[in-house]
C-alpha positions as CSV (number, residue, x, y, z in Angstrom):
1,X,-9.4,144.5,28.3
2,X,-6.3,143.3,26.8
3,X,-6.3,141.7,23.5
4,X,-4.6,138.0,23.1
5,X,-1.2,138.5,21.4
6,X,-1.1,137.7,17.7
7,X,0.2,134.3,16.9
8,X,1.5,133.5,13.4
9,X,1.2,129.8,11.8
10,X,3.0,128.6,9.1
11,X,-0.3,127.9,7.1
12,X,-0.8,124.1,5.6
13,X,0.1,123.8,2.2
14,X,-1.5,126.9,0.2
15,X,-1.8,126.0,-3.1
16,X,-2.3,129.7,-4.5
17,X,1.6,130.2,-3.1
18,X,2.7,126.9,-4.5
19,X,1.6,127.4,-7.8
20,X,2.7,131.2,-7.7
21,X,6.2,129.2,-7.5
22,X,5.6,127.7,-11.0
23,X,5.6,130.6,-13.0
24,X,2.4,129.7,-14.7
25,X,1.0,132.2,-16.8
26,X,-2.2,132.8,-19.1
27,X,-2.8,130.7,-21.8
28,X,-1.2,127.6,-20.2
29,X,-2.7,124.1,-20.1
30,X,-3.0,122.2,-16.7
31,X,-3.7,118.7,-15.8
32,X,-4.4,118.0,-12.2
33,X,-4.2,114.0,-11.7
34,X,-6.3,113.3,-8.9
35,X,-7.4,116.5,-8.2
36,X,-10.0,115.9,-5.0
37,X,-12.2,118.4,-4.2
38,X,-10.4,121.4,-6.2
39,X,-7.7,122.3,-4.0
40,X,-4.9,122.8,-7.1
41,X,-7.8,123.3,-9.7
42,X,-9.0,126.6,-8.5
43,X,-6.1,129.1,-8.2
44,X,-4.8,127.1,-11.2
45,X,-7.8,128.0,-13.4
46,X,-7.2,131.5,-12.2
47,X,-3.4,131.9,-13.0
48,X,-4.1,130.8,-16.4
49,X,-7.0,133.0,-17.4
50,X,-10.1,132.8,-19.9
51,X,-7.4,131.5,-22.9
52,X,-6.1,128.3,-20.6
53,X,-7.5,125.5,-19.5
54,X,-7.0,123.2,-16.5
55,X,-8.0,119.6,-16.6
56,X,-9.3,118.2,-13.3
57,X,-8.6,114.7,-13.6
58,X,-9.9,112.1,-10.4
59,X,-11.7,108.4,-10.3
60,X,-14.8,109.5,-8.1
61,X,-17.5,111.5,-9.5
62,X,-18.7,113.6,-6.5
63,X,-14.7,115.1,-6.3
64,X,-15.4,116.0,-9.7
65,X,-18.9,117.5,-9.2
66,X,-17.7,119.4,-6.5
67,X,-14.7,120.4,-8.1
68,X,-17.1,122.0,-11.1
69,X,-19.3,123.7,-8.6
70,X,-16.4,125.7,-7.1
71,X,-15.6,126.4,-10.5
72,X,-18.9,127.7,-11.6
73,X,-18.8,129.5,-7.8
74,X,-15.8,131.3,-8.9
75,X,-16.9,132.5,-12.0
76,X,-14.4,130.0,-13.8
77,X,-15.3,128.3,-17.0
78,X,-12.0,127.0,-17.8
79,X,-11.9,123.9,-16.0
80,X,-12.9,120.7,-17.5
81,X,-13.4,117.7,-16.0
82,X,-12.3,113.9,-16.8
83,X,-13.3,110.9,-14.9
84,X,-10.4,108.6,-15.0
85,X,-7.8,106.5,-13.6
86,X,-4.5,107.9,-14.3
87,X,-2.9,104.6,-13.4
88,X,-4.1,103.9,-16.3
89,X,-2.2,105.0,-19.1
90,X,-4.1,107.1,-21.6
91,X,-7.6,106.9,-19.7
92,X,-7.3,110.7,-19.0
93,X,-8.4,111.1,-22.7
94,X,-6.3,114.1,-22.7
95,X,-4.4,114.1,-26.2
96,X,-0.2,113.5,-26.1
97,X,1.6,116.5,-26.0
98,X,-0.6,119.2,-25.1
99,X,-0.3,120.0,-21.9
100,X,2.0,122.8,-19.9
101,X,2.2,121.6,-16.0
102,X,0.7,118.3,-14.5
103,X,0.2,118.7,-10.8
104,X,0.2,115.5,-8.6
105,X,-0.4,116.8,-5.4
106,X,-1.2,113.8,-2.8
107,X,-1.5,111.0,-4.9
108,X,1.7,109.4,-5.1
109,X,1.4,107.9,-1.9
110,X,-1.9,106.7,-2.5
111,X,-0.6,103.9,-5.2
112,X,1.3,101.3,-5.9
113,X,1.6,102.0,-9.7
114,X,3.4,105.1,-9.4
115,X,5.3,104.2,-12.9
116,X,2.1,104.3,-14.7
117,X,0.7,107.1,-13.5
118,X,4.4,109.1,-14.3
119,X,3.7,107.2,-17.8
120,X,0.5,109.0,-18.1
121,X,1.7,112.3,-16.8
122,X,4.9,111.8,-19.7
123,X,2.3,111.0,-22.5
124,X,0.4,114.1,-21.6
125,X,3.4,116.5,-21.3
126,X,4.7,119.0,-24.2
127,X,8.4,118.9,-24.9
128,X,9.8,120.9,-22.1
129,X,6.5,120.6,-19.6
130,X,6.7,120.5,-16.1
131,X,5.7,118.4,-13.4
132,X,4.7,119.7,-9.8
133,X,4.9,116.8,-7.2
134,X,3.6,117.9,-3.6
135,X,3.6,115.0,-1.4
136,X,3.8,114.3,2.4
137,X,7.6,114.4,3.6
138,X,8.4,110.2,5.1
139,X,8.2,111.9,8.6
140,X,6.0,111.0,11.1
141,X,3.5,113.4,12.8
142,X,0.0,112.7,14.3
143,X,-2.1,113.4,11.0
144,X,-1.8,112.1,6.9
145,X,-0.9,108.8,5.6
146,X,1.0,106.0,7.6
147,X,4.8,107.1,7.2
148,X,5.1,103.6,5.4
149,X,3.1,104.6,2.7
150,X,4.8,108.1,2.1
151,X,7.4,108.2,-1.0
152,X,10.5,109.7,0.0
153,X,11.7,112.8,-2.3
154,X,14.8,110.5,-3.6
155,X,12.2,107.7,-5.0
156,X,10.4,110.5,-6.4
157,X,13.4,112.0,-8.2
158,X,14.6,108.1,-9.0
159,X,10.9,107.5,-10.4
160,X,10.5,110.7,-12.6
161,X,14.2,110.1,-14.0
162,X,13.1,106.7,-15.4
163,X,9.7,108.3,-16.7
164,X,11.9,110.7,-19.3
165,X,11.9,113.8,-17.5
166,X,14.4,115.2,-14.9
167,X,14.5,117.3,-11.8
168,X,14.4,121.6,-12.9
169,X,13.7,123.0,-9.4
170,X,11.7,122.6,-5.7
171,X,9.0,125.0,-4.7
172,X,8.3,126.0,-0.8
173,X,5.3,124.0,0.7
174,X,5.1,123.8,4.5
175,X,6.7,121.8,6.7
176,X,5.1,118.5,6.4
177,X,5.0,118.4,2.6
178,X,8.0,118.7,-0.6
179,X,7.4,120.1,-3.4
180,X,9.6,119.3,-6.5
181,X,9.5,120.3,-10.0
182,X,10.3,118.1,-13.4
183,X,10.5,118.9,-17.3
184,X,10.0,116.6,-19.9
Protein backbone atom coordinates (compact mmCIF):
# COMPACT_ATOMS: atom_id res chain seq x y z
CA UNK A 1 0.00 0.00 0.00
CA UNK A 2 1.36 3.32 -0.70
CA UNK A 3 1.75 5.86 2.00
CA UNK A 4 0.11 9.55 1.46
CA UNK A 5 3.01 11.90 0.62
CA UNK A 6 4.24 14.07 3.56
CA UNK A 7 2.74 17.50 3.59
CA UNK A 8 4.45 20.30 5.53
CA UNK A 9 2.31 23.32 7.20
CA UNK A 10 3.64 26.36 8.29
CA UNK A 11 2.38 25.73 11.91
CA UNK A 12 -0.01 28.69 13.63
CA UNK A 13 1.82 30.83 15.68
CA UNK A 14 4.17 28.67 18.10
CA UNK A 15 4.89 30.44 20.94
CA UNK A 16 7.91 28.22 22.05
CA UNK A 17 9.66 29.53 18.56
CA UNK A 18 8.49 33.10 19.14
CA UNK A 19 9.81 33.44 22.40
CA UNK A 20 13.08 31.51 21.41
CA UNK A 21 13.32 34.82 19.19
CA UNK A 22 13.58 37.00 22.39
CA UNK A 23 16.52 35.85 23.83
CA UNK A 24 15.02 35.26 27.23
CA UNK A 25 17.07 33.61 29.61
CA UNK A 26 16.97 32.28 33.30
CA UNK A 27 16.39 34.50 35.89
CA UNK A 28 14.17 36.86 33.83
CA UNK A 29 10.82 38.37 34.86
CA UNK A 30 7.76 38.06 32.52
CA UNK A 31 4.42 39.68 32.46
CA UNK A 32 1.86 38.18 30.09
CA UNK A 33 -1.13 40.90 29.81
CA UNK A 34 -4.02 38.90 28.92
CA UNK A 35 -2.54 35.76 28.93
CA UNK A 36 -5.78 33.27 28.06
CA UNK A 37 -5.50 29.95 28.64
CA UNK A 38 -1.44 29.85 28.93
CA UNK A 39 -0.40 29.84 25.45
CA UNK A 40 2.78 32.46 26.17
CA UNK A 41 2.86 31.53 29.98
CA UNK A 42 4.13 28.01 29.61
CA UNK A 43 7.24 27.92 27.37
CA UNK A 44 7.86 31.28 29.03
CA UNK A 45 7.95 29.86 32.64
CA UNK A 46 10.26 27.31 31.10
CA UNK A 47 12.87 29.59 29.37
CA UNK A 48 13.29 31.43 32.48
CA UNK A 49 13.82 28.52 34.94
CA UNK A 50 13.29 27.92 38.83
CA UNK A 51 15.06 31.71 39.58
CA UNK A 52 12.31 33.67 37.16
CA UNK A 53 9.06 34.32 37.32
CA UNK A 54 6.31 34.94 34.79
CA UNK A 55 3.23 36.89 35.64
CA UNK A 56 0.08 35.61 33.98
CA UNK A 57 -2.02 38.59 34.02
CA UNK A 58 -5.99 38.27 32.43
CA UNK A 59 -9.67 39.69 33.72
CA UNK A 60 -11.50 36.18 33.78
CA UNK A 61 -10.76 33.78 36.44
CA UNK A 62 -11.20 30.40 34.74
CA UNK A 63 -8.21 31.63 32.02
CA UNK A 64 -6.34 32.07 35.09
CA UNK A 65 -7.28 28.69 36.72
CA UNK A 66 -6.53 26.99 33.84
CA UNK A 67 -3.48 28.75 33.14
CA UNK A 68 -2.24 27.49 36.92
CA UNK A 69 -3.26 24.00 36.17
CA UNK A 70 -1.03 23.71 33.16
CA UNK A 71 1.47 25.11 35.24
CA UNK A 72 1.21 22.68 38.02
CA UNK A 73 0.80 19.93 34.97
CA UNK A 74 4.16 20.95 33.89
CA UNK A 75 5.90 20.82 36.86
CA UNK A 76 6.14 24.71 36.89
CA UNK A 77 5.95 26.71 40.05
CA UNK A 78 7.12 29.90 38.67
CA UNK A 79 4.09 31.36 37.40
CA UNK A 80 1.97 33.58 39.35
CA UNK A 81 -1.18 34.75 38.68
CA UNK A 82 -3.00 38.26 38.78
CA UNK A 83 -6.59 38.98 38.09
CA UNK A 84 -6.71 42.28 36.57
CA UNK A 85 -7.56 44.68 33.98
CA UNK A 86 -4.52 45.93 32.35
CA UNK A 87 -6.49 48.80 30.85
CA UNK A 88 -6.32 49.80 33.87
CA UNK A 89 -3.22 51.42 34.87
CA UNK A 90 -1.56 49.81 37.89
CA UNK A 91 -4.29 47.09 38.57
CA UNK A 92 -1.76 44.38 37.59
CA UNK A 93 -0.31 44.97 41.19
CA UNK A 94 2.95 44.22 39.70
CA UNK A 95 5.58 46.79 41.28
CA UNK A 96 7.18 49.58 38.60
CA UNK A 97 10.23 48.66 37.30
CA UNK A 98 10.62 45.09 37.73
CA UNK A 99 9.94 43.35 34.99
CA UNK A 100 12.21 41.96 31.90
CA UNK A 101 9.64 41.29 28.83
CA UNK A 102 5.79 41.99 28.72
CA UNK A 103 4.12 39.89 26.13
CA UNK A 104 0.86 41.16 24.56
CA UNK A 105 -0.07 38.55 22.34
CA UNK A 106 -3.85 39.04 20.98
CA UNK A 107 -5.03 41.67 22.97
CA UNK A 108 -4.39 44.76 21.26
CA UNK A 109 -7.19 44.26 19.02
CA UNK A 110 -9.47 43.39 21.62
CA UNK A 111 -9.60 47.23 23.11
CA UNK A 112 -10.15 50.40 22.62
CA UNK A 113 -7.77 51.72 25.31
CA UNK A 114 -4.70 50.53 23.84
CA UNK A 115 -2.79 53.70 25.40
CA UNK A 116 -3.55 52.52 28.78
CA UNK A 117 -2.73 49.28 28.53
CA UNK A 118 0.94 50.42 26.74
CA UNK A 119 0.84 52.75 30.01
CA UNK A 120 0.61 49.78 32.17
CA UNK A 121 2.97 47.67 30.25
CA UNK A 122 5.65 51.21 30.57
CA UNK A 123 5.01 51.34 34.35
CA UNK A 124 5.90 47.69 34.74
CA UNK A 125 9.00 47.70 32.49
CA UNK A 126 12.86 47.97 33.81
CA UNK A 127 14.95 50.50 32.09
CA UNK A 128 15.89 48.79 28.83
CA UNK A 129 12.79 46.07 29.01
CA UNK A 130 11.18 44.76 26.14
CA UNK A 131 7.95 44.45 24.78
CA UNK A 132 6.68 41.45 22.52
CA UNK A 133 3.60 42.47 20.47
CA UNK A 134 1.95 39.40 18.40
CA UNK A 135 -1.11 40.44 16.86
CA UNK A 136 -3.26 39.51 13.75
CA UNK A 137 -1.78 41.12 10.47
CA UNK A 138 -5.12 43.91 9.03
CA UNK A 139 -5.58 41.16 6.30
CA UNK A 140 -8.51 39.42 5.76
CA UNK A 141 -8.84 35.59 5.82
CA UNK A 142 -11.84 33.30 6.88
CA UNK A 143 -10.88 32.99 10.77
CA UNK A 144 -9.80 35.75 13.86
CA UNK A 145 -11.15 39.11 14.51
CA UNK A 146 -13.15 41.33 11.91
CA UNK A 147 -10.18 42.96 9.79
CA UNK A 148 -11.73 46.39 11.27
CA UNK A 149 -10.75 45.56 14.58
CA UNK A 150 -7.08 44.42 13.74
CA UNK A 151 -4.27 47.23 14.60
CA UNK A 152 -1.99 47.62 11.78
CA UNK A 153 1.87 47.19 12.65
CA UNK A 154 2.43 51.12 11.93
CA UNK A 155 -0.33 52.11 14.69
CA UNK A 156 1.39 49.73 16.79
CA UNK A 157 4.89 51.22 16.22
CA UNK A 158 3.05 54.89 16.35
CA UNK A 159 1.33 53.72 19.80
CA UNK A 160 4.41 52.22 21.60
CA UNK A 161 6.55 55.40 20.39
CA UNK A 162 4.16 57.73 22.40
CA UNK A 163 4.19 55.15 25.36
CA UNK A 164 8.22 55.88 25.94
CA UNK A 165 9.67 53.05 24.37
CA UNK A 166 10.85 52.44 20.72
CA UNK A 167 10.94 49.72 18.17
CA UNK A 168 14.51 47.17 18.81
CA UNK A 169 13.52 44.37 16.38
CA UNK A 170 10.53 41.87 14.73
CA UNK A 171 10.49 38.19 15.56
CA UNK A 172 9.04 35.43 12.87
CA UNK A 173 5.36 34.45 13.64
CA UNK A 174 3.39 32.85 10.84
CA UNK A 175 1.71 34.20 8.19
CA UNK A 176 -1.37 35.70 9.66
CA UNK A 177 0.23 37.31 12.61
CA UNK A 178 3.47 40.18 13.26
CA UNK A 179 5.44 40.11 15.78
CA UNK A 180 7.47 43.23 16.93
CA UNK A 181 9.75 43.99 19.63
CA UNK A 182 10.12 47.36 21.90
CA UNK A 183 12.57 48.55 24.82
CA UNK A 184 11.87 50.95 27.30
Amino acid sequence: MDTPPQTTRQPFVDPAVILNGVSLVQGDVVADFGCGNGFYVIPAAQLVGAQGKVWAIDVLPQALEDTLSKAKMNGLSNVQTVRANVEKVGTTTIAEGTVDLVILANILHQSQMRKEILAETARVLKKGGRVLVVDWKKQAVPFGPAVAQRVDEQEVKTSCQQAGMSQSGSVDTDQYHYGLLFTK
